[in-house]
C-alpha positions in Angstrom: -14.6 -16.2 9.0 -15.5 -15.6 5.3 -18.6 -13.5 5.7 -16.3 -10.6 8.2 -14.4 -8.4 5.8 -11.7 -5.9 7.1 -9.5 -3.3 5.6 -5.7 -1.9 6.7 -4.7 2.2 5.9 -1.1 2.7 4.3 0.5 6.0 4.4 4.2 6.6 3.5 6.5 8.0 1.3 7.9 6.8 -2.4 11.5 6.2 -3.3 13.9 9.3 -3.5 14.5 9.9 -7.4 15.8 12.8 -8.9 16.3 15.1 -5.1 12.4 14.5 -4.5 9.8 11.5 -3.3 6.0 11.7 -3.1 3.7 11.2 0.0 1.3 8.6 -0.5 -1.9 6.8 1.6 -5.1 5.0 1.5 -7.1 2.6 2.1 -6.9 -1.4 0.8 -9.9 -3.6 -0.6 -12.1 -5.0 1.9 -11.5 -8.4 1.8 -12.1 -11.9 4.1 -9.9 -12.8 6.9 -8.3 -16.0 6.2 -4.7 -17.7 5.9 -2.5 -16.6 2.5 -5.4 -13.3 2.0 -4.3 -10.8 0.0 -5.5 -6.9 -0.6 -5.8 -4.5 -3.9 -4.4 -1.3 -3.0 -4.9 1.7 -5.4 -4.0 5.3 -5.7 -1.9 8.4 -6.4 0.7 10.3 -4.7 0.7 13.7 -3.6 1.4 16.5 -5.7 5.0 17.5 -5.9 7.4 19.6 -7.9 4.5 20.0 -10.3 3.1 16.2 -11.2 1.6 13.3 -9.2 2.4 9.2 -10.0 -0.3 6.6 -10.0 0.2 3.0 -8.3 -2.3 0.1 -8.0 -0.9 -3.5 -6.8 -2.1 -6.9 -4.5 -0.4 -6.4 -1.7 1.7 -9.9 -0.4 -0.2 -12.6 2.3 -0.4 -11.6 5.7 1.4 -13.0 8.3 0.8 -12.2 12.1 2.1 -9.9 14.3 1.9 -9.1 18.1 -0.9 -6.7 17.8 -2.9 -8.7 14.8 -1.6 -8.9 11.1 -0.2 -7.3 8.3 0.6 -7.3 4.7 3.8 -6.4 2.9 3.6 -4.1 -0.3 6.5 -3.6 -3.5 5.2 -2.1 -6.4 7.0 0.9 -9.2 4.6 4.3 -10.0 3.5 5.4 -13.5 5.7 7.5 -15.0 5.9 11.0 -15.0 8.3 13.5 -16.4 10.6 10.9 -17.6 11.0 8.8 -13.9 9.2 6.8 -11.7 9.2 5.7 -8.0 9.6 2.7 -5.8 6.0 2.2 -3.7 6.7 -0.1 -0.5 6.0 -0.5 2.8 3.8 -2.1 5.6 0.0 -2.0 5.7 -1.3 -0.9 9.6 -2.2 -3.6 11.4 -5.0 -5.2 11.6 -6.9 -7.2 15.2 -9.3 -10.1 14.9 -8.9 -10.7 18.8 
């Protein structure tokens, strides 16, 4: 259980501030699959309106799903030009069967 690590991609958009929001996506840490796991996501959004917001976070435990599990994600951006953005969502899933 502890020696197979696995991964999940996240890809989606920020919170609308000031008539815009960024695209954003990724990849997580690679990290063990056990009960209460967590991953380290990282990264930047894309390029809009002139400027770009960083995020890095530990996503929340994973709980299970039909197809697998997946991990919840909350986080605020860097600022940039005086605002910031919300970063949430839902990692992809990700199958042990």
């Amino acid at each position: 259980m502890y020696d197979v690590l696995h991964l999940h991609d996240f890809s989606t958009n920020t919170s609308k501030t000031y008539d815009h929001e960024h695209r954003f996506k990724g990849i997580t840490s690679k990290n063990p699959n056990f009960k209460g796991h967590t991953h380290y996501m990282s990264g930047y959004t894309e390029d809009k309106e002139g400027h770009i917001h960083y995020f890095s976070l530990i996503t929340g435990p994973g709980f299970k799903v039909k197809e697998g599990h997946i991990h919840f994600y909350k986080a605020l951006s860097t600022i940039d030009q005086k605002h910031y953005h919300f970063i949430m969502g839902y990692t992809s899933v990700y199958s042990d069967y």
